[in-house]
C-alpha positions in Angstrom: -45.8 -6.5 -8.7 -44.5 -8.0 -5.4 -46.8 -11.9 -5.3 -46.6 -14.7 -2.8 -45.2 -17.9 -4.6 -46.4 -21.4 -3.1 -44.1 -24.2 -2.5 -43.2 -27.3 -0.9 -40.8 -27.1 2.2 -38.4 -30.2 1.5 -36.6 -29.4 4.4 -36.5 -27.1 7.2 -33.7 -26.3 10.4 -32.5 -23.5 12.3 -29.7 -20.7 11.0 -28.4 -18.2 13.2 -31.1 -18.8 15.8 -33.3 -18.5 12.8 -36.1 -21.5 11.8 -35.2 -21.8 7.8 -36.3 -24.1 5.1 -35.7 -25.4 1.6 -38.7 -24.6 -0.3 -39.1 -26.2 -3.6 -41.0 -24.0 -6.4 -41.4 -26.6 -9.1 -38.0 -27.6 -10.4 -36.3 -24.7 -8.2 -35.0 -24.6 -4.6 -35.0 -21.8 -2.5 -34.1 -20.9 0.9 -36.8 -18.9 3.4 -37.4 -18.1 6.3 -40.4 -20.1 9.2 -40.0 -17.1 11.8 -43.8 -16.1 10.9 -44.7 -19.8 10.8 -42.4 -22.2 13.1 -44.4 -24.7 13.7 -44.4 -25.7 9.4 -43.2 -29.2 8.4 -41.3 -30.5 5.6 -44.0 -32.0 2.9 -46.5 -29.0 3.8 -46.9 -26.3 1.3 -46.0 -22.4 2.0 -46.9 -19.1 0.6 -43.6 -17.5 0.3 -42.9 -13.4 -0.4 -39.8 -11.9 0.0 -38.2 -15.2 1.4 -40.4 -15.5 4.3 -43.2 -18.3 4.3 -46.5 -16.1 5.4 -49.1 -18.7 5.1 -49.1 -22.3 4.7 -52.1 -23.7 2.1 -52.5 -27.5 0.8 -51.6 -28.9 -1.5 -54.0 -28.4 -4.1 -54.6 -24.6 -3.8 -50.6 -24.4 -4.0 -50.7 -26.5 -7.3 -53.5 -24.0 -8.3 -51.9 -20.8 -7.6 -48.7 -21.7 -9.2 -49.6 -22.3 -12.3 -52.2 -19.7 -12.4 -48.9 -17.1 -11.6 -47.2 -19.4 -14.0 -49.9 -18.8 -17.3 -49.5 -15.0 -16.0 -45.8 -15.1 -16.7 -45.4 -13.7 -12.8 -42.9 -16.6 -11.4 -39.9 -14.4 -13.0 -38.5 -14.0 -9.6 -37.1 -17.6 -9.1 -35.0 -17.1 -12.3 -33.1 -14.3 -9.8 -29.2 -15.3 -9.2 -28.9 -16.5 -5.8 -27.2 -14.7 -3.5 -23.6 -16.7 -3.8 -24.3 -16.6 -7.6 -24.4 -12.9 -7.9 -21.1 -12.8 -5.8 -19.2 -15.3 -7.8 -20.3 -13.5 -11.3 -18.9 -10.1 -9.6 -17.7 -7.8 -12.5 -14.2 -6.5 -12.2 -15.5 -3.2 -11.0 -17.2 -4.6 -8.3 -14.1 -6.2 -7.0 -12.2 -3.3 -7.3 -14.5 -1.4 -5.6 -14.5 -3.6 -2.9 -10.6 -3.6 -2.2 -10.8 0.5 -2.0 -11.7 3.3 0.0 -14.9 3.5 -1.9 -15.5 -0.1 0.3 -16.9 2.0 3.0 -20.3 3.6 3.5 -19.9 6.9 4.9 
């Protein structure tokens, strides 16, 4: 099941003409995306699904739903390898892949 995790944007700026932030999901760090909600400051508190922010809520209902998601054992995504993490534990097969005709998608 797909949920909407809240956090705390700690920081936000602009990426490839993008509005981004740093979203903080209790001891974690995330990156997502403000293009649904550009006008969010750091210190407020986002619903965040799929990496994009889709709501903002306070403070207390964002303490509340993460640790009701949190008894439910449903905050499994933010244990997920980041993106540079993934490609720096690349298996051997991967790389090889990579460096041969099999690179290419048809």
């Amino acid at each position: 099941m797909c949920l909407a995790i809240p956090g705390k944007v700690v920081e936000t700026y602009d990426q490839g003409g993008l509005r981004m932030a740093r979203v903080q999901f209790g001891g974690i760090v995330r990156e997502a995306c403000l293009e649904y909600l550009p006008e969010t400051q750091a210190g407020e508190y986002v619903l965040v699904h799929v990496g994009f922010a889709i709501t903002r809520v306070d403070e207390v209902e964002a303490e509340r739903t993460y640790q009701a998601l949190k008894e439910l054992d449903q905050l499994n995504e933010l244990d997920a390898p980041l993106v540079d993490e993934v490609e720096a534990a690349e298996s051997p097969v991967s790389r090889f892949i990579k460096g041969s005709k099999y690179d290419e998608i048809p």
